[in-house]
C-alpha positions in Angstrom: 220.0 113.0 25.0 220.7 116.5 26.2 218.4 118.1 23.4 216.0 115.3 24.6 215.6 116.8 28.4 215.8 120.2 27.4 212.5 119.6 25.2 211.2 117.9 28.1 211.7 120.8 30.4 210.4 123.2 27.2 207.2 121.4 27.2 206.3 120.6 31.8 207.0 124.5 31.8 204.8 125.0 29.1 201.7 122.8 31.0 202.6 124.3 34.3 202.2 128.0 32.6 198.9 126.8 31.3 197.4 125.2 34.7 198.2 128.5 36.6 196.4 130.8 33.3 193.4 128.6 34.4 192.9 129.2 37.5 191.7 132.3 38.0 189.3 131.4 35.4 187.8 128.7 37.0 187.7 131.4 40.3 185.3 133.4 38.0 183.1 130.8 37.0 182.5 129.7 40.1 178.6 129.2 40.7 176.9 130.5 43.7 176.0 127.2 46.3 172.7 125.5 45.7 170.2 126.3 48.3 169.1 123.3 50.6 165.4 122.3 50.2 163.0 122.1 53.4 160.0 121.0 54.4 157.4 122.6 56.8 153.8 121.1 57.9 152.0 123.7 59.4 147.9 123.1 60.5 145.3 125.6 62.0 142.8 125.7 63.4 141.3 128.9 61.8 140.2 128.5 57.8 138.5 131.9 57.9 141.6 133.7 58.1 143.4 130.9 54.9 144.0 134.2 52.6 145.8 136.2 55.1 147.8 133.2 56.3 148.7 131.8 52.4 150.3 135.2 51.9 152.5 135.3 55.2 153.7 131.7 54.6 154.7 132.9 51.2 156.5 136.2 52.4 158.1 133.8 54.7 159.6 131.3 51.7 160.7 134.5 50.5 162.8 135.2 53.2 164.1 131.9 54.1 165.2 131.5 50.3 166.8 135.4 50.4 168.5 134.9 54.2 169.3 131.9 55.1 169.3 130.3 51.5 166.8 127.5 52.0 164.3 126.8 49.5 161.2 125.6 52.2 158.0 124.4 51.1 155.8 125.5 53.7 152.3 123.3 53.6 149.0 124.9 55.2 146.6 123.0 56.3 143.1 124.4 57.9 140.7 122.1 58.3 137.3 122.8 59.5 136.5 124.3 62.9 134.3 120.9 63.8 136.9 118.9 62.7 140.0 120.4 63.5 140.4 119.3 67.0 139.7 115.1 66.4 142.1 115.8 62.8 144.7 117.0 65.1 144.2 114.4 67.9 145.1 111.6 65.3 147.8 113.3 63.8 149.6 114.1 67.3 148.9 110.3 68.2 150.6 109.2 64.2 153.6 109.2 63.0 152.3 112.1 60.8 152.4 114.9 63.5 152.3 118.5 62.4 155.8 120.5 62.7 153.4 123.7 64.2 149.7 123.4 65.1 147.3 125.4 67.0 145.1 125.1 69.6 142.8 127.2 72.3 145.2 128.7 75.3 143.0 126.7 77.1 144.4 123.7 76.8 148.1 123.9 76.8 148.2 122.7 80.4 146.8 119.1 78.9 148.9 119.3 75.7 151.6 119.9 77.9 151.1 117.0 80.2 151.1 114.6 76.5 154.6 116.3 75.5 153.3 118.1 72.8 154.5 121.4 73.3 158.3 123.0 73.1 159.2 125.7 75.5 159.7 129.3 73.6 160.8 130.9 76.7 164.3 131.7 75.1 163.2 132.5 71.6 163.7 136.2 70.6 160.0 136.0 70.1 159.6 135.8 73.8 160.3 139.4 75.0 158.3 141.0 72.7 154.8 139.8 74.1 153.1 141.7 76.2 152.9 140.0 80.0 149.6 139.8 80.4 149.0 138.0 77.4 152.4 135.5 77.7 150.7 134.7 80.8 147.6 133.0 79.3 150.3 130.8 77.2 152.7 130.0 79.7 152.6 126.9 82.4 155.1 126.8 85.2 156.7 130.0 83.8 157.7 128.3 80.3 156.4 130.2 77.4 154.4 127.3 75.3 153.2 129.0 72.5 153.1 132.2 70.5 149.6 133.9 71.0 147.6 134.9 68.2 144.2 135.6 68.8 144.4 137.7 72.2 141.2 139.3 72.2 137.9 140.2 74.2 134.5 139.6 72.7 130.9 139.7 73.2 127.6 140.1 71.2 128.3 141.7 67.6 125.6 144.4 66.5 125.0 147.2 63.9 125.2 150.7 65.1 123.8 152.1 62.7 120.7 150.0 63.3 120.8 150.7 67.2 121.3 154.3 67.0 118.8 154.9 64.4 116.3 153.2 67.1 118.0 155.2 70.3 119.2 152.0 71.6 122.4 151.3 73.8 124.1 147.9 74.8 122.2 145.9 77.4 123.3 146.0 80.9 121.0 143.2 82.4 118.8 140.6 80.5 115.6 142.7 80.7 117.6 145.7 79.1 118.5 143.2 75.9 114.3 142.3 76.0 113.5 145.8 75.8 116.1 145.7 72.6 114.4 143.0 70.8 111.0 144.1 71.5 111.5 147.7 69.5 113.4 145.6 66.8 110.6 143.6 66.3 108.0 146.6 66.4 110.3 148.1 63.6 110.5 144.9 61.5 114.6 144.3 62.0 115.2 140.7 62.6 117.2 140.4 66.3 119.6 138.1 66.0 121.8 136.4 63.5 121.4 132.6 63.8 124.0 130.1 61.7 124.0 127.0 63.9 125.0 124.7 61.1 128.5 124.5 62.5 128.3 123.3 66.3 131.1 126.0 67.6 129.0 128.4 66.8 125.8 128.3 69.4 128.6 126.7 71.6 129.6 130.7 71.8 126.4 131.2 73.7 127.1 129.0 76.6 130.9 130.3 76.5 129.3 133.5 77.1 126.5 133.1 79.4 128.4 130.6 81.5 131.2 133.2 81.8 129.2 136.1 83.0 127.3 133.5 85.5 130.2 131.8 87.1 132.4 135.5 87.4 129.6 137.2 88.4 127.5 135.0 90.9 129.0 131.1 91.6 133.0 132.0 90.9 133.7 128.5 92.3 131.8 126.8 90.0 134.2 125.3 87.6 136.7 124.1 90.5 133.5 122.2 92.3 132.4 120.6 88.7 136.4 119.5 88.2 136.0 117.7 91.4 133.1 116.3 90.7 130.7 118.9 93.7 128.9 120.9 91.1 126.1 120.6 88.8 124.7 122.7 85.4 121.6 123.1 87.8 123.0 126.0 89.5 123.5 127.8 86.3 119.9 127.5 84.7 120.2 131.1 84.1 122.1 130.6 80.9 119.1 129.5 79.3 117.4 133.4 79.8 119.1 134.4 76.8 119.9 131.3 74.9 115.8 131.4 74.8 115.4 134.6 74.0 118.1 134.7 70.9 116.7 131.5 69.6 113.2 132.3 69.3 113.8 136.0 68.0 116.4 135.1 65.2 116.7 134.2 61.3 115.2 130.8 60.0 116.3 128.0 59.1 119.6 128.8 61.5 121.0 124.7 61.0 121.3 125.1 57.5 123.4 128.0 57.7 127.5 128.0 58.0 129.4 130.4 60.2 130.5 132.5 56.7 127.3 132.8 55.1 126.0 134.1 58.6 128.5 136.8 58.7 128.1 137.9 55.3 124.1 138.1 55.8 124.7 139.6 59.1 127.1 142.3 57.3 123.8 142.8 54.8 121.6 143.9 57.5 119.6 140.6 58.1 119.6 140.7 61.4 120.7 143.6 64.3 122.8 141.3 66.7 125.1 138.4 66.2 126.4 136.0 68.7 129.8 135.8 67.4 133.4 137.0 68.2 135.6 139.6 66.6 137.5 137.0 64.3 133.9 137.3 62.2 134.6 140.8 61.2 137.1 140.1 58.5 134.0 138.2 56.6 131.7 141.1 57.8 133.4 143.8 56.9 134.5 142.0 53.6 130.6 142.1 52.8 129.9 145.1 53.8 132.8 148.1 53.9 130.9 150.6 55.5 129.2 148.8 57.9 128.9 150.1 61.3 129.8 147.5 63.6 129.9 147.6 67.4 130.5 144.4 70.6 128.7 144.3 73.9 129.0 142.1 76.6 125.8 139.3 76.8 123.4 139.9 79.5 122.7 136.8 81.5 120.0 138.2 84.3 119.1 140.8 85.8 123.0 141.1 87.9 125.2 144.0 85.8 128.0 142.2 87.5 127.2 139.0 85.3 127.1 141.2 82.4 130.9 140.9 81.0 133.0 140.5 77.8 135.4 137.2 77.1 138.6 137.8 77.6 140.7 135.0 75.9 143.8 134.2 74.0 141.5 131.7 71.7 144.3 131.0 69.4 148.0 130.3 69.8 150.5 128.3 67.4 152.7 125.5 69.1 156.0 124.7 67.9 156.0 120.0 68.1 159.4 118.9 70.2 159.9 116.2 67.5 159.6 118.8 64.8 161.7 116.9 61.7 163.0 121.2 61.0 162.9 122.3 64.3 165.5 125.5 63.6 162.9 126.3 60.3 159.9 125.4 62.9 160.9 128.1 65.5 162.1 130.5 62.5 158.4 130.4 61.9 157.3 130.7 65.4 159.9 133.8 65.6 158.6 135.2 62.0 154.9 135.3 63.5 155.9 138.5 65.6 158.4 139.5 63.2 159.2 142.8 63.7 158.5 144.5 60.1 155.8 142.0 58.6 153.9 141.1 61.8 151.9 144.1 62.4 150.3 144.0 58.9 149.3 140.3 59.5 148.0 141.1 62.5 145.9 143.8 61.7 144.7 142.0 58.6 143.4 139.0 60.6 141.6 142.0 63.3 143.5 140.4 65.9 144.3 142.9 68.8 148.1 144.1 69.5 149.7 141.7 71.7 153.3 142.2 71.3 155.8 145.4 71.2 156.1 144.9 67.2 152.0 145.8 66.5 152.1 149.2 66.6 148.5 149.7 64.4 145.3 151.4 65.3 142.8 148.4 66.6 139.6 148.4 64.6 136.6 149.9 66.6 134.4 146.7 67.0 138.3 145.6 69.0 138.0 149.3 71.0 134.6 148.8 71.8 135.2 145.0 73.5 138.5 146.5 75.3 136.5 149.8 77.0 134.8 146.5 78.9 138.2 145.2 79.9 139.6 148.8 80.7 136.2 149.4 82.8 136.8 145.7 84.8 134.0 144.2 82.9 135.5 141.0 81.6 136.3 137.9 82.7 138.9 135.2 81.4 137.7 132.7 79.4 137.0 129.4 81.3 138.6 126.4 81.4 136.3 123.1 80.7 137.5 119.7 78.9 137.1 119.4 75.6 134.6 117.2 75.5 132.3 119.3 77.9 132.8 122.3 75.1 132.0 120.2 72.4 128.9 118.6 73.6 127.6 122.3 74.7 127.5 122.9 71.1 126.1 119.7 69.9 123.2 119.7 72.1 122.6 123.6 71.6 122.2 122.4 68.8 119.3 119.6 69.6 117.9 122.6 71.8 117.2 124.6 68.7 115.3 121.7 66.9 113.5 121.1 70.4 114.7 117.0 70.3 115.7 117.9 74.0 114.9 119.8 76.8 116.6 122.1 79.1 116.4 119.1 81.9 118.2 116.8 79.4 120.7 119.5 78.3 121.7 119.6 82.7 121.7 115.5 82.7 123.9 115.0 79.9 126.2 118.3 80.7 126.8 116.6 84.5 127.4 113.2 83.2 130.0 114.5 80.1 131.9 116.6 83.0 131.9 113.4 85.1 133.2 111.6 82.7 135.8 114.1 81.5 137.3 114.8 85.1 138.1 110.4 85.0 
């Protein structure tokens, strides 16, 4: 019996030796933990920039995976420019909303009113915009969005073209039918025309009606809201909508936005009604081109005679984001201190925030010399649906199905109907 318990205790010491051998071994073993797998939904509003925005969403994975260990799949979407805003509309109104969307600065008061929108104001992101620009994303002093595209625009046009001609940038409407008149007499083509996509002759009236309301009638978009105003007191829009219409390329509705850039960039035309965001197409096409912005004449008043001034692009974080930590790490990343700058400056957006410390192009110089000389005007506020229908019936305008009478009836009763 003895012998029996003292092989008993022989053999537990024995298995006790062994367990403590092992565990240090199974320390070393140990495998590192398994990163946790995320989903982000992500939709813009600006397809022309898809290359520059595919890379930052993947440098972004990147540093999700290498910092915080989350493996995120981050899905893009960019649908088209005439269809973004009703493809957004019914995904906000779904159960199928997008975690981060963006929309025109312009109508964060109204997507704030429907809940859409979640206040940034504490974000790190939030001291590093410049104040002038968190302004034109901010309602009630609550930062609603990060601003991308903070910029001032007018009419593109080639310099080399112009100097080789001795011409300068218009100052009244006459001045810009001088312009068209040598261009003609020297066999250039004046204006770049790629109405295909409705936006883009909606930039004419965004323009004109800009310079006419800041510069002759600055109550006219408060009297129109309340129903006091009419599109009759701003006939002289159509001065140069005429004039670039019948002195551009041919068959303008069957070409897109990009393909007008890139013929633009090839020296089809001198001037192109188009904003700053064209020039990564432009330049794209055409390295060496010259390229130069001035404000749109609308009469013969200088003081009418101004550049946009808009933040046309901001990215909104949804409150009922399913990530919302990973949403705002996005929002944050956007004016990330190291990476933000090159995205930035890739796009040709101007420096809005502490972190862009690059050179603006010179097309972006030449549009903020307006600004610095109190030539520009912020970018109006009108509903939607008054925006929209500008561009459609441009649009008829161009193929003469309507006339300037039915383009005031039918702007007067959309506005009407917008402000119910």
């Amino acid at each position: 019996m003895k012998k029996f318990l003292a092989l008993s205790l022989v053999i537990c010491m024995v298995f006790l030796t062994v367990a403590c051998a092992k565990e240090p071994v199974a320390e070393a073993i140990a495998t590192p933990e398994q990163p946790r797998e995320a989903e982000l939904n992500i939709m813009m509003s600006i397809p022309q920039f898809m290359d520059q925005w595919d890379t930052y969403v993947q440098q972004f994975e990147a540093k999700m995976l290498a910092e915080e260990n989350i493996k995120v799949k981050v899905n893009l979407e960019m649908p088209s420019s005439d269809q973004y805003e009703s493809v957004l509309q019914a995904r906000l109104t779904s159960d199928d909303a997008p975690d981060l969307f963006t929309l025109h600065s312009n109508n964060i008061g109204t997507y704030n009113k429907a809940g859409y929108l979640t206040d940034l104001s504490n974000d790190p992101l939030a001291t590093k915009i410049y104040d002038n620009v968190k302004s034109t994303v901010s309602v009630d002093g609550k930062l609603l969005g990060v601003p991308l595209e903070s910029q001032a625009w007018g009419v593109l046009y080639n310099k080399e073209i112009f100097e080789k001609l001795n011409l300068e940038a218009p100052k009244t409407l006459s001045d810009l039918e001088n312009i068209v008149n040598i261009l003609k007499e020297n066999d250039y083509t004046p204006f770049m025309l790629a109405y295909q996509e409705q936006w883009v002759p909606q930039l004419m009236t965004a323009l004109t009606l800009g310079g006419k309301v800041s510069g002759d009638i600055p109550d006219w978009v408060d009297r129109m809201n309340n129903n006091e105003g009419s599109y009759s007191e701003v006939t002289d829009i159509f001065g140069p909508i005429d004039l670039i219409m019948e002195n551009g390329t041919i068959r303008a509705m069957e070409v897109g936005s990009e393909a007008g850039a890139a013929d633009f960039a090839n020296g089809k035309a001198a001037m192109f009604v188009q904003g700053t965001w064209a020039s990564g197409t432009i330049m794209a096409t055409n390295p060496d081109m010259k390229l130069g912005v001035f404000a749109l004449p609308v009469n013969e008043n200088e003081d009418c005679t101004s550049v946009n001034l808009s933040t046309s692009t901001t990215l909104a974080v949804h409150p009922d984001a399913k990530e919302m930590e990973l949403a705002r790490m996005f929002a944050n990343y956007v004016l990330d201190d190291q990476d933000s700058a090159a995205l930035f400056q890739a796009c040709s957006f101007n420096p809005l925030a502490t972190s862009h410390t690059y050179q603006p192009a010179s097309w972006v110089a030449d549009a903020s010399s307006f600004v610095a000389a109190g030539k520009s005007y912020k970018d109006l506020v009108l509903p939607s649906a008054v925006t929209d229908e500008q561009g459609k019936l441009l649009q008829e305008y161009y193929v003469k199905t309507i006339t300037k009478e039915d383009f005031i009836t039918r702007m007067d009763e959309v506005y009407k109907n917008s402000n119910k």
